[in-house]
C-alpha positions as CSV (number, residue, x, y, z in Angstrom):
1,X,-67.6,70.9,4.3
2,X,-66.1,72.1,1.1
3,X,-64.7,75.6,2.8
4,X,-62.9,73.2,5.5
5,X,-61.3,70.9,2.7
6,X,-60.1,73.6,0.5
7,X,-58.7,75.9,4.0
8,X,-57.1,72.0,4.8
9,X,-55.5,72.2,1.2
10,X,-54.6,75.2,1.2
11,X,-52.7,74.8,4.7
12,X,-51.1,71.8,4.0
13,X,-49.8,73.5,0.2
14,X,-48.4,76.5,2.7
15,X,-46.6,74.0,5.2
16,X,-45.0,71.9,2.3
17,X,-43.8,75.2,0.5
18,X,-42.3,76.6,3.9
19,X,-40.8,73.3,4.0
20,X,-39.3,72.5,0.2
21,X,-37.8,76.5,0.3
22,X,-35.9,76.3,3.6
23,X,-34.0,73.0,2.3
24,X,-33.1,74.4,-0.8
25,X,-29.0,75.6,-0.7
26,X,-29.0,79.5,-1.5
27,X,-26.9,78.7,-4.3
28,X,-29.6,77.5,-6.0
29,X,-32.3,80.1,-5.4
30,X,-31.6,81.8,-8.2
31,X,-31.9,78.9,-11.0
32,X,-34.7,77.6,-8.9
33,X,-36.5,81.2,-9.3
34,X,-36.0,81.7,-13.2
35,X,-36.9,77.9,-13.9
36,X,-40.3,78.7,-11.6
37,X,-41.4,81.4,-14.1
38,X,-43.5,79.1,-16.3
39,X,-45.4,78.0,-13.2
40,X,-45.9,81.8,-12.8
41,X,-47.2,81.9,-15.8
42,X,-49.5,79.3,-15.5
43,X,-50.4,80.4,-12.4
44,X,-51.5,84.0,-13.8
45,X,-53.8,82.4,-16.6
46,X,-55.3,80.9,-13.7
47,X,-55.9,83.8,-11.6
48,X,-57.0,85.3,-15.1
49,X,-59.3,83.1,-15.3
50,X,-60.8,83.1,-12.2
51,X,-60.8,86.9,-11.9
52,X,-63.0,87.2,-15.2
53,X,-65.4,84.1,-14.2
54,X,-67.9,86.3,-12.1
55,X,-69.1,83.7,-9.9
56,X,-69.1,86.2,-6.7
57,X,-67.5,89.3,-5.4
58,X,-65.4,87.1,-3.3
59,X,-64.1,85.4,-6.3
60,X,-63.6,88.6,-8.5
61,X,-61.4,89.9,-5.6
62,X,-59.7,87.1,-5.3
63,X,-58.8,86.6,-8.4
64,X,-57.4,90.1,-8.6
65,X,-55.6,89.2,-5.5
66,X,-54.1,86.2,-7.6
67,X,-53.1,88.5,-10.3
68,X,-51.6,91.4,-8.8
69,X,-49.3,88.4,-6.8
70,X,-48.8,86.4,-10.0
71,X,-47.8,89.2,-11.8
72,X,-45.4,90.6,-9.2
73,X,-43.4,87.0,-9.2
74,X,-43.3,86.8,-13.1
75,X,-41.8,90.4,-13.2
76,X,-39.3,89.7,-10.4
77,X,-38.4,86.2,-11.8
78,X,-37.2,88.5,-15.1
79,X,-35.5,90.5,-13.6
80,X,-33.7,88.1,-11.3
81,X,-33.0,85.9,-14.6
82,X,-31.9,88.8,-16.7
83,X,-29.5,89.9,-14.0
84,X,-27.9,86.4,-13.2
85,X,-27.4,85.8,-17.0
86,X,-25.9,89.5,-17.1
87,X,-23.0,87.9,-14.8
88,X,-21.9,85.5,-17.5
89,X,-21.3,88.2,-20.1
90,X,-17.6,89.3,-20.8
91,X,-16.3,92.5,-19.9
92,X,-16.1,95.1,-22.6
């Protein structure tokens, strides 16, 4: 019963991101992305955490999983920040 709640979560989490992401303008995908790097961030202490916690195999991978991806959005969110603040500098 738990494994059906949390797959029912975690569906209903997918379908309302899908949702919230195609309604956003694409002039606002790039604020949207650098203001989303603290929940990166909070999402890789979480995976941290969960990666470390040695419950199961299935969790240890998992939380790999969750890191490798977490870390991936953090470093792109940088470098997507860095380069849209890069457009407002003044010409030399």
């Amino acid at each position: 019963m738990t494994f059906l709640l949390a797959l029912t979560l975690f569906v209903l989490a997918v379908f309302l991101g899908v949702e919230l992401i195609t309604k956003v303008p694409p002039t606002l995908h790039t604020p949207l992305m650098s203001g989303s790097n603290a929940v990166s961030g909070i999402t890789l202490i979480g995976a941290l955490v969960a990666a470390g916690a040695d419950h199961s195999t299935l969790t240890t991978v998992l939380g790999f999983g969750a890191v490798a991806l977490a870390t991936i959005n953090v470093i792109g969110g940088f470098l997507v920040t860095h380069r849209m603040l890069g457009m407002f500098n003044r010409k030399r």
